[in-house]
TORTORFI-226076 format. One record per residue (C-alpha): residue in one letter; x, y, z. Coordinates in steps of 0.2 Angstrom, whole numbers. Each point is the difference from the previous one (the first is absolute). Example, Ala and Ser with C-alpha at 12.3 -4.5 7.8 and 13.67 -1.06 7.14 Angstrom:
<pts>
  tinu      u      v      w
     a     62    -22     39
     s      6     17     -3
</pts>
This chain:
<pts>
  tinu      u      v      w
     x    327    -95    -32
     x    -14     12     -1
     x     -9    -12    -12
     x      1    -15     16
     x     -8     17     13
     x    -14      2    -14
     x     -2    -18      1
     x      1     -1     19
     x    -13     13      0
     x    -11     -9    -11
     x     -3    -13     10
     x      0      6     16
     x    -16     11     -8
     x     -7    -16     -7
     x     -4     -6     18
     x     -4     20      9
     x     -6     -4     14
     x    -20      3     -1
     x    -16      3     14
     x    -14    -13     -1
     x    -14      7    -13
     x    -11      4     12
     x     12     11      6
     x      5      8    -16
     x    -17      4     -2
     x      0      8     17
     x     14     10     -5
     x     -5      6    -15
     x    -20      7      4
     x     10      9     16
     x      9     11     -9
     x    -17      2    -11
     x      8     -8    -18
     x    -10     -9    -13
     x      5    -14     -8
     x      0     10    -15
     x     12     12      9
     x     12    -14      4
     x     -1     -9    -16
     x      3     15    -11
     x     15      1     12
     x      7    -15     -2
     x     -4     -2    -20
     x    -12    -16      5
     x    -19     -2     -3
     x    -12      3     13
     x     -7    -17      0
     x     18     -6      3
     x      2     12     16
     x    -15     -8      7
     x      7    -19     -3
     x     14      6     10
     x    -12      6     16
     x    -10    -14     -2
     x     13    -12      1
     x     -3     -8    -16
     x     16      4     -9
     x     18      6      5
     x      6     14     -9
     x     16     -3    -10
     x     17      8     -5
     x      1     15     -2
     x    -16      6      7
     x      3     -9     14
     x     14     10      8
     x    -11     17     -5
     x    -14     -7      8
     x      9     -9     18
     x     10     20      0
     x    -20      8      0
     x     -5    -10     14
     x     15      1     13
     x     -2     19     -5
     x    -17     -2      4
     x      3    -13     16
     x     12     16      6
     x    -14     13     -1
     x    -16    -12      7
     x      6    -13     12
     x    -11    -16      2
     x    -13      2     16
     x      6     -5     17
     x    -14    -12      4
     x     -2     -8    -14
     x     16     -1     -9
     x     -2     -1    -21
     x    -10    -15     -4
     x      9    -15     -5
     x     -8     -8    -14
     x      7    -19      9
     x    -13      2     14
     x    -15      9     -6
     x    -13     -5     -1
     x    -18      5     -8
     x    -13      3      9
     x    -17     -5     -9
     x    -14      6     -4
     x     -9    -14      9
     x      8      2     15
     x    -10     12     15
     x      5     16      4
     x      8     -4     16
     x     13    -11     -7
     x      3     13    -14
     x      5     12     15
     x      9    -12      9
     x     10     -5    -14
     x      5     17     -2
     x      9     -1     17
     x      9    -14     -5
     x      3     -1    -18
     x      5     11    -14
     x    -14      7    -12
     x     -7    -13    -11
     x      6      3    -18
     x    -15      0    -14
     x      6     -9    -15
     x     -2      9    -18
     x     -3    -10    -17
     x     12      5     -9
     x     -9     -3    -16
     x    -11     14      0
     x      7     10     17
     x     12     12     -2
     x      1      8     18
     x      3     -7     18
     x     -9      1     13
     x      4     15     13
     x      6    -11     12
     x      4     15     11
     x    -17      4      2
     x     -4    -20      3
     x     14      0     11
     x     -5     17     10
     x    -19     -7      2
     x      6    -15     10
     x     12      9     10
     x    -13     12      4
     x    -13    -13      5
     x     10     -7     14
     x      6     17      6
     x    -16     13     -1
     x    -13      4    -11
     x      7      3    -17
     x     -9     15     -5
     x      9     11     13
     x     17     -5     -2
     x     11      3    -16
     x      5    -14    -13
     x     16     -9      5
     x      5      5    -17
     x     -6     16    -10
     x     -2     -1    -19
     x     -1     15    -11
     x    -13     13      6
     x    -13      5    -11
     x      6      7    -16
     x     -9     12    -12
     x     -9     -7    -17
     x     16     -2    -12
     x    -14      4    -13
     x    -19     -2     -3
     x     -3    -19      5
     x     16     -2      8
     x      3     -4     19
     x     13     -6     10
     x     -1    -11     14
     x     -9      8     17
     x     11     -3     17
     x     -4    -18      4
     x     -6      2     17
     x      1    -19     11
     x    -16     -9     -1
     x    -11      3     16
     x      4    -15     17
     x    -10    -16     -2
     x     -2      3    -21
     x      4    -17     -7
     x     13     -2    -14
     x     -4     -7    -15
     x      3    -17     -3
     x     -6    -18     -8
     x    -10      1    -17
     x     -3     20     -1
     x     18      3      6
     x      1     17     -8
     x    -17      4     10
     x    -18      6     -3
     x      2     15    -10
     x     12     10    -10
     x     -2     21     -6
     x      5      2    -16
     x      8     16     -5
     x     10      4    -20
     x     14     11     -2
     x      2     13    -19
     x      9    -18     -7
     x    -17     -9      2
     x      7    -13     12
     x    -12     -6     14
     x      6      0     16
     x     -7    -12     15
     x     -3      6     20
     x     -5    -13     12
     x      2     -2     19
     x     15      0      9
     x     10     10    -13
     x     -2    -13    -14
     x      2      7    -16
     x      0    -10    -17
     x      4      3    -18
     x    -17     -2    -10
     x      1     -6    -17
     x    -18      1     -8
     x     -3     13    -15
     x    -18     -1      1
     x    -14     -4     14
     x     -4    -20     -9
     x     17     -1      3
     x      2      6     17
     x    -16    -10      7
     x     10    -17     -8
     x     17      6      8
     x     -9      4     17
     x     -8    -19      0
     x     16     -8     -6
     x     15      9      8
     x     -5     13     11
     x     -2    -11     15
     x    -14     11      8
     x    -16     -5     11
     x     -3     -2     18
     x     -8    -16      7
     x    -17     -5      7
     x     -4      7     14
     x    -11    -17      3
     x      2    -17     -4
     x    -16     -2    -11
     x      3     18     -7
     x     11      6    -17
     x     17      9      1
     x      0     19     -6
     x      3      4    -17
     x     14     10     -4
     x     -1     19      0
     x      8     13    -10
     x     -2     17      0
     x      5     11    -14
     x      8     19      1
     x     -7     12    -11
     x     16     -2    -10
     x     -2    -21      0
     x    -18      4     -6
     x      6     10    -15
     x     14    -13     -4
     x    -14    -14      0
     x    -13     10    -11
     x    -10      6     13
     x     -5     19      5
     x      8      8     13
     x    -18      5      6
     x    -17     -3     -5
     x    -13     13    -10
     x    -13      6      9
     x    -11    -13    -12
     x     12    -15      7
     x     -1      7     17
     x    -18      0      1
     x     -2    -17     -8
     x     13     -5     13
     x     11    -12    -16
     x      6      2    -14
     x    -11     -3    -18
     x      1    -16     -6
     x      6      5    -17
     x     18      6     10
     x     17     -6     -9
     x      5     -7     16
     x    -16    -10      3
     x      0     -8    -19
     x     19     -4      3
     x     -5    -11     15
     x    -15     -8    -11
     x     13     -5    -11
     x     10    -10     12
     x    -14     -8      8
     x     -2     11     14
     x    -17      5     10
     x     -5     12      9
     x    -14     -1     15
     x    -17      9     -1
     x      6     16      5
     x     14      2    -15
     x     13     10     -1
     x      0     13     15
     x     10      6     15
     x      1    -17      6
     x     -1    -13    -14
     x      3    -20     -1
     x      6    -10    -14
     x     -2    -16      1
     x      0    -17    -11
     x    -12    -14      5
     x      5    -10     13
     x     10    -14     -6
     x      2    -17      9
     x     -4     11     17
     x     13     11     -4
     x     -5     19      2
     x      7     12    -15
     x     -4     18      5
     x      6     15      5
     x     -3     13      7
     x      4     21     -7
     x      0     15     13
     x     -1     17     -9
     x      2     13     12
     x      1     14    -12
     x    -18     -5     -4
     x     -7      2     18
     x      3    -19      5
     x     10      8     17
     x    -16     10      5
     x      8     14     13
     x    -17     -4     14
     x     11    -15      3
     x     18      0     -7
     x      5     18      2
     x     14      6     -9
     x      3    -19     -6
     x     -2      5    -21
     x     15     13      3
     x     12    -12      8
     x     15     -6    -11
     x      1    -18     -5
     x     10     -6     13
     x    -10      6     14
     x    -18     -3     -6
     x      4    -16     -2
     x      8      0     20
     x    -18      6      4
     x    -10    -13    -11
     x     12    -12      4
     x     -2      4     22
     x    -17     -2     -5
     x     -1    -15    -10
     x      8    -14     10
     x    -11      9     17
     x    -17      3     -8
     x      2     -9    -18
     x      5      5    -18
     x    -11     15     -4
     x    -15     -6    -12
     x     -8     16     -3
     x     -4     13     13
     x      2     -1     16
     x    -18     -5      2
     x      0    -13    -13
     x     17     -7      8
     x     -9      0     18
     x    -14    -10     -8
     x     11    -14     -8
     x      9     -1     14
     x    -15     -8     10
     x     -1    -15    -14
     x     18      0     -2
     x      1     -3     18
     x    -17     -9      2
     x     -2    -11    -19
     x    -16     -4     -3
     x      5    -21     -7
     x     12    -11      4
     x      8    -17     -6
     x    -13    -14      4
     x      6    -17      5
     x      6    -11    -15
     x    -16     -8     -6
     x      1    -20     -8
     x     12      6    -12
     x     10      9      9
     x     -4     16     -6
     x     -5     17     10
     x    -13     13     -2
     x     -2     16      5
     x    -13      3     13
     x     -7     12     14
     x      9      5     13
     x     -7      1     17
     x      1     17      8
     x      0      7    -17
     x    -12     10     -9
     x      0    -12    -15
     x      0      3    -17
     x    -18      4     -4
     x     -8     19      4
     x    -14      1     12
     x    -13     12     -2
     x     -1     11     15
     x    -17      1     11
     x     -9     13     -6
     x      0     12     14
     x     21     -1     -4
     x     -1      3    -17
     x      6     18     -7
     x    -14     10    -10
     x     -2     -8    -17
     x      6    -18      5
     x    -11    -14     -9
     x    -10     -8     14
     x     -7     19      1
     x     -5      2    -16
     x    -20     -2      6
     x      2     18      7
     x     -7     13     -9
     x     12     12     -9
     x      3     14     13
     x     -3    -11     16
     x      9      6     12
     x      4    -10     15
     x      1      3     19
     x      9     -6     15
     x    -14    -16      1
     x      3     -3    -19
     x     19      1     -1
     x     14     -7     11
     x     11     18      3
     x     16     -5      9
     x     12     12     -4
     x     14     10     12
     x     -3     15     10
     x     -2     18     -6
     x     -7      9     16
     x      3     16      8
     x     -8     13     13
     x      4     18      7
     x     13      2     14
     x     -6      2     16
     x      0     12     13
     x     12    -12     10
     x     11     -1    -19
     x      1     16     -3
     x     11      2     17
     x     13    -11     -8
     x     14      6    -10
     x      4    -14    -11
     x    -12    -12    -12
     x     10    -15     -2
     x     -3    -15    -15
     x      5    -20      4
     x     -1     -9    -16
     x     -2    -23      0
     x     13     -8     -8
     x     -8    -11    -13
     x    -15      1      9
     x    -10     -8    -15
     x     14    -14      2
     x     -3     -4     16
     x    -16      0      1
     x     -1    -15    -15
     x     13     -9     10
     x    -13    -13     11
     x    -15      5    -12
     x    -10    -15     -1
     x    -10      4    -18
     x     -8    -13    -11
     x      7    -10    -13
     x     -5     -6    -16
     x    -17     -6      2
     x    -15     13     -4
     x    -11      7     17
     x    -14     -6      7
     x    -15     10      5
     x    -10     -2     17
     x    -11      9      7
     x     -3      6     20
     x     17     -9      3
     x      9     -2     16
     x     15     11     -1
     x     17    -10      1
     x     18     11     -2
     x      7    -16     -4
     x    -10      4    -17
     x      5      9    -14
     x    -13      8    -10
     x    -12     17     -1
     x    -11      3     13
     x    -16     12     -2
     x     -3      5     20
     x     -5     14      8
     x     14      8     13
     x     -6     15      3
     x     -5     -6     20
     x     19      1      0
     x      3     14     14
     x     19      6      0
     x     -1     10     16
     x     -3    -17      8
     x     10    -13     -6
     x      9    -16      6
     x     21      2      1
     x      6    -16      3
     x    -12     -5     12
     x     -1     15      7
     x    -18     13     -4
     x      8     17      0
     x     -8     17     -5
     x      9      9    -14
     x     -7     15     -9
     x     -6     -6    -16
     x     -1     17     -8
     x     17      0     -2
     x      3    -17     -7
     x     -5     -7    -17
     x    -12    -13     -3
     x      7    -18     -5
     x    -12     -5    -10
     x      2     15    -16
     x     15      8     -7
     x     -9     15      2
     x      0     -3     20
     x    -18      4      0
     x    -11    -11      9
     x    -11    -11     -9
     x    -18      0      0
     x     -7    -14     -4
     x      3    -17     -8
     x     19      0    -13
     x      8    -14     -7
     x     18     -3     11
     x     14    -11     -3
     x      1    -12     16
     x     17      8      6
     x    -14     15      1
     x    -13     -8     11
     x     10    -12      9
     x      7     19      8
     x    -17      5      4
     x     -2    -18     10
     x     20      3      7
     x     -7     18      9
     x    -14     -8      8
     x    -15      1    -11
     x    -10    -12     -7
     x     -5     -2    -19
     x    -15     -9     -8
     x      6      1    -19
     x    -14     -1    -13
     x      7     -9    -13
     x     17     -8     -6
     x     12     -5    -15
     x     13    -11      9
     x     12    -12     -5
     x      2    -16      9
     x     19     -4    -11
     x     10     11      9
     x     19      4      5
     x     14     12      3
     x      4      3    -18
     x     10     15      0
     x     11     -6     18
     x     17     -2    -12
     x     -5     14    -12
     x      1     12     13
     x     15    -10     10
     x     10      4    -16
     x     -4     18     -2
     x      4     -1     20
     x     16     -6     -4
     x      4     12    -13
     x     -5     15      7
     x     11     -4     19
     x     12     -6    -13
     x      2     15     -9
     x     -1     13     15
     x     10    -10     12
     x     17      5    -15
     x     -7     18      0
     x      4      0     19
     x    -17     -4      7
     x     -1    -17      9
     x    -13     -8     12
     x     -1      1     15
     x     10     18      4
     x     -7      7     15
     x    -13     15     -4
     x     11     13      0
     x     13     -8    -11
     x    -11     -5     -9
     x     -6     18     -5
     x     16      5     -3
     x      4    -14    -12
     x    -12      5    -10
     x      3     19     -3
     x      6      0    -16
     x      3    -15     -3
     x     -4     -3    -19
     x     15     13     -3
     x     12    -14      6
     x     -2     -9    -15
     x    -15      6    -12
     x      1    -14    -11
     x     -5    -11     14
     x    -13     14      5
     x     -7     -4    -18
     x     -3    -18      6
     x     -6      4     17
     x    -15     10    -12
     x     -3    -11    -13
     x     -1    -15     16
     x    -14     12      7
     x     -8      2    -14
     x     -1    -19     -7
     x     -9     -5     17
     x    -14     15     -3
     x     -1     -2    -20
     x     -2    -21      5
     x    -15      2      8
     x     -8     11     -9
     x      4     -9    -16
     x    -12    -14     10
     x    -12     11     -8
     x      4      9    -15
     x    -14     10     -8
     x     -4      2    -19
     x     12     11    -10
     x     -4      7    -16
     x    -14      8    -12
     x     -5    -19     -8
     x     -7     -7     16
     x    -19      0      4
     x     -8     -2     16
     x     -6    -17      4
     x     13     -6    -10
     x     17     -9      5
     x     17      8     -2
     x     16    -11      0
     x      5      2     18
     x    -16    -10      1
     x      9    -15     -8
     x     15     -1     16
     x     -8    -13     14
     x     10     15     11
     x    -12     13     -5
     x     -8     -2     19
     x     -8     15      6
     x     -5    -10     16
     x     18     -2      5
     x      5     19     -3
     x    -16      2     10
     x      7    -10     14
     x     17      9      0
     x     -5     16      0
     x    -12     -4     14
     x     14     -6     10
     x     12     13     -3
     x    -15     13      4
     x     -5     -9     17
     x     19     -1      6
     x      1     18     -1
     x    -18      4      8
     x      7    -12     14
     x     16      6      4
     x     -7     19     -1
     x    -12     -9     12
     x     13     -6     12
     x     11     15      0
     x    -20     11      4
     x     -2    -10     13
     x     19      0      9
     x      3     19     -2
     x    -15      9     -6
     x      7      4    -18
     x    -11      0    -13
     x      7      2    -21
     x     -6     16     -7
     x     -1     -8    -18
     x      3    -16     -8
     x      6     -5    -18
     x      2    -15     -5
     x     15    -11     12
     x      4     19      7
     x     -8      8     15
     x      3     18      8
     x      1      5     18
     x      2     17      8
     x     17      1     14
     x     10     11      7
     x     14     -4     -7
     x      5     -5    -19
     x      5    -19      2
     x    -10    -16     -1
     x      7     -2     19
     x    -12     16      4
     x    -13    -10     -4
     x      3    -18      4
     x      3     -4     18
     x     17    -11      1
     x      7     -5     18
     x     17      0      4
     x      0    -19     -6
     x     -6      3    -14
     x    -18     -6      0
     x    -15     11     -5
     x    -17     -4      2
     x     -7    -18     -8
     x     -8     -2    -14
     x      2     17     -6
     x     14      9    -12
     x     18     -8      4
     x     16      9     -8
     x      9     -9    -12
     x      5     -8    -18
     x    -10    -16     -1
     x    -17     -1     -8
     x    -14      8     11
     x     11     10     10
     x      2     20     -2
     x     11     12     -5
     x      1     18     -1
     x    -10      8    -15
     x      2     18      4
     x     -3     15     12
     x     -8     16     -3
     x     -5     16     12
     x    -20     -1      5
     x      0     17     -5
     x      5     -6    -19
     x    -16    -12      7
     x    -13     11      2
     x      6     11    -15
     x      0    -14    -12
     x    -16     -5      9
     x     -8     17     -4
     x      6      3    -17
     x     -7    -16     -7
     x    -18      1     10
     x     -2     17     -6
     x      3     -7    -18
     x    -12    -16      3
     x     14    -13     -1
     x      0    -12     12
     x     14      3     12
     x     12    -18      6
     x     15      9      8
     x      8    -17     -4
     x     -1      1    -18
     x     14     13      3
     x     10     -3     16
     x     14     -6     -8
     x      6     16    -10
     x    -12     12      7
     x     -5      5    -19
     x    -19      3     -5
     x      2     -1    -19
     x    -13     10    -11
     x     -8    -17     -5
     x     -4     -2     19
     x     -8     18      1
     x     -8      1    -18
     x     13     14     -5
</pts>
């Protein structure tokens, strides 16, 4: 009889009753077990633990009973959420990578998290569907970086050993991040990390982490082309979808033959030496690199084939490719969550390319390609040609009064030629300051507002030239429609009488900078402006009778969807740390105390977005770099049709006279005037701490127009810091004594004079 009980329980295991595999995944990463964990437990092979959450395979006598008595433990201990209910593999359905934002968030509400599916050929992990699953439930709930995962995986564990790491907590993708999908289903990038067994371990977004097979770096190029499933698509029609990225550990650089960190000979050189093991492997199989070799960021690449791309992209972060000025702690993060913040920043800005600067740059092209597909000719072919609105695929040499010392088209000058204000356009952002005055000193408080992307928003309606070359005229009329150099003199320009609105009013101009310099010293006699500059001279009431011009007749608002997707990213990624628009001033002040400690992954993004519009623009013109170059001379940068100092010219007009004219506004409504200005930040003595102690807000909410607004969005402020006027006046006294120049702004924000400052 007890032979018949065996066999009765035999089959009644043979069909344990078991939870949908997304489900069993959930399950599993909530009570923080690996796959290794339950595969050693259940005597199976990893790979066939992760066929079993993925659906792919059912498990089998007698591992099946094991397994269906884990999960009912499992069920006991973690019950499936309320509002969402376990997903159901029958209705799911995946949200694509095509698909806009909003219908990824709405889908959250009324569908389970979309599953990723794994090759199993070369994967050998699922993907954490728990932190898929948390991302979209977050997204139709509240920003994600301020609520927990729905599910928590294993927290953070110590290195094992040297090279070895385990899998950070996978925290939910940020509201509004699209899931990967279509052709790069696995995403644009993956962070490679190697454990003391030599096996190479893959991070992507959304908790996605795959098995990776390649034993040397030919290898992994071919498996990252072939199987790996990783890109990001065009961010315009007649552009090129993102090459894969991967970034290696110091441990994945040591299993691929690669130094952990550079010498100092490699660091200077910025690459390694082309005789490297690593480098002659590649040249083996076939593989290039670009110009700029093997370095922090390096690109391997095959010749385009048939118009498909073969490259990809390497990110070495224990080589300084993650410089700390715009990715903070980024280089320290584990695996799993560097590749959360690459990935957040990925599908917002783009897949990094090199710096945050380089990656601003490309983004313009990227976003605004320079050909597209022309119409099919008599054999129906297409060809590539130029884009309207683009900057084309030729450089064009700069007027000379916008070129940099040592550009050709100055080669003429003699050696040591130095060039002044009616030589040389000098746009370039404020660094003004004066002495408190008696009025000042009264106060209790000095009190710093800083401008959100101020460089951003003042490229976004930049009319700039194009791709056609300048033309010089002489005693032209002036026309802010325009956009060129001006050499003009605007010294007439009186700032104690000047037109607000359409209003003359008196304001003390001792207390104001000057437009027209960065110093905010009034100019004396003829300069070379950008047209955002003169056309402010024309807007407060004066008129101008320019000398001579370089203006560009092919003209458009080339950087409008540049700085739109920056926009976007930067609101984005503040609105999931708890900061959204349109929060009344008050709320708005205290949504952002603090707020990077919410989630400081995402306050990593947040910088590196910052950064990218203010390293963009100045990339627009990059000087040269290093000992080989001669004056008179070009340098590469030279090469790039978006080396265009007239259009960073333009910008940093802009972003110069917005800050004059809102300072302006705000003199003429209350009487305040900034005590220094740095930059896109401005101080002001109150008698009180908060930016509400210096800007007047009624109880509707409205301040005074045209001047400073509180307040996320691009061009608004926010609180830079607040420091005693008595710390004024000493810092103020320390560094005159010294013979430094003094901008309280330079140090509002922590109130730290630094012996570089005081020449200590």
């Amino acid at each position: 009889m007890s032979e018949l009980f065996h066999a009765v329980d035999a089959l009644v295991a043979s069909r344990s009753p078991l939870p949908p595999p997304a489900e069993r995944r959930r399950l599993r990463q909530a009570h923080a077990l690996t796959l290794d964990e339950v595969a050693t437990a259940l005597d199976v092979r990893r790979a066939t633990v992760g066929t079993w959450e993925s659906g792919k395979t059912e498990p089998r006598p007698p591992e099946r009973e094991a397994y269906a008595r884990l999960l009912a433990q499992l069920a006991k201990l973690y019950p499936a959420p309320q509002s969402t209910g376990a997903p159901q593999e029958e209705t799911a359905a995946p949200v694509t990578a095509a698909a806009p934002a909003e219908q990824a968030q709405s889908a959250a509400v009324t569908r389970p998290a979309p599953m990723v599916s794994v090759p199993t050929a070369s994967v050998g992990r699922t993907p954490d569907a728990a932190a898929t699953a948390g991302a979209e439930e977050f997204a139709s709930t509240a920003p994600a970086a301020v609520r927990a995962p729905a599910a928590v995986s294993r927290p953070r564990a110590e290195r094992t050993s040297q090279g070895s790491r385990r899998p950070g907590v996978q925290k939910a993708a940020p509201a509004h991040t699209p899931a990967p999908g279509g052709a790069y289903a696995h995403g644009p990038l993956l962070v490679l990390d190697a454990d003391t067994d030599r096996q190479v371990t893959g991070y992507g977004i959304g908790g996605l982490i795959l098995d990776v097979p390649a034993k040397s770096l030919p290898a992994l190029v071919e498996w990252t082309l072939a199987e790996a499933q990783l890109g990001a698509e065009r961010l315009h029609g007649s552009g090129k979808d993102a090459d894969a990225l991967l970034v290696l550990t110091e441990a994945a650089c040591e299993r691929y033959g690669l130094p952990a960190a550079l010498s100092e000979a490699e660091r200077l050189a910025g690459r390694l030496p082309e005789g490297h093991k690593v480098i002659k492997q590649l040249e083996r199989a076939d593989w290039q690199l670009t110009k700029r070799g093997f370095g922090p960021w390096a690109r391997i690449y095959r010749p385009a084939q048939g118009g498909r791309r073969q490259c990809v992209q390497l990110c070495i972060p224990s080589w300084n490719a993650l410089d700390d000025r715009a990715w903070g702690h980024a280089a320290q993060l584990e695996p799993a969550e560097l590749a959360r913040v690459l990935g957040v920043y990925a599908a917002r800005v783009m897949t990094p390319v090199g710096s945050t600067a380089v990656t601003g740059l490309h983004l313009m092209t990227a976003l605004n390609p320079p050909t597209r597909a022309s119409e099919p000719d008599e054999n129906g072919k297409r060809h590539a040609e130029h884009r309207p609105g683009s900057l084309g695929t030729e450089p064009v040499d700069p007027a000379p009064c916008e070129a940099t010392d040592g550009h050709p088209v100055l080669a003429h000058l003699p050696r040591f030629h130095v060039r002044g204000p009616d030589e040389k356009l000098f746009e370039e952002a404020y660094d003004w300051a004066r002495d408190l005055s008696d009025d000042e000193c009264t106060r209790r408080y000095l009190v710093g507002l800083d401008v959100n992307l101020a460089f951003g928003a003042a490229a976004n309606g930049a009319v700039v030239g194009l791709a056609t070359p300048p033309v010089h005229v002489t005693s032209p009329v002036f026309d802010a429609a325009l956009p060129g150099s001006w050499l003009v003199d605007l010294s007439h320009v009186d700032l104690s009488r000047v037109k607000v609105g359409k209003q003359w009013r008196e304001l003390d101009d001792d207390l104001l900078p000057s437009p027209f310099t960065p110093s905010g010293e009034r100019p004396t006699g003829p300069a070379w402006y950008a047209t955002p500059t003169v056309a402010y001279a024309v807007e407060l009431g004066y008129d101008v009778a320019p000398v001579e011009a370089w203006v560009r007749s092919e003209s458009g608002r080339f950087l409008d969807g540049w700085y739109k997707r920056l926009r976007d990213a930067y609101v984005a990624t503040m609105a999931d740390l708890g900061v959204a628009e349109k929060l009344s001033p008050a709320d708005f002040l205290t949504a952002m105390d603090s707020y990077k400690q919410r989630d400081a992954e995402l306050g990593i993004v947040v910088d590196a977005v910052k950064m990218t519009v203010k390293g963009g623009i100045g990339k627009l013109r990059e000087k040269a770099r290093g000992g080989g170059w001669k004056p008179g001379h070009a340098w590469p940068a030279l090469a790039r049709p978006t080396w265009r100092p007239d259009i960073r010219a333009a910008v940093i007009s802009r972003a110069r006279i917005n800050m004059h004219r809102k300072m302006l506004n705000l003199a003429a409504a209350t009487g305040q005037y900034p005590v220094a200005v740095l930059s896109d930040c401005a101080v002001y003595a109150a008698d009180g701490p908060s930016l509400l102690d210096v800007l007047p807000y009624d109880s509707d909410g409205k301040t005074v127009p045209g001047s400073f607004r509180l307040g996320v969005s691009p061009g608004m402020v926010k609180h830079e810091g607040t420091q005693s006027v008595l710390w004024g006046a000493d810092v103020l006294e320390r560094l005159h004594a010294d013979g430094h120049v003094a901008n309280l702004a330079r140090y509002i924000k922590t109130g730290e004079v630094t012996a570089k400052d005081t020449g200590e």
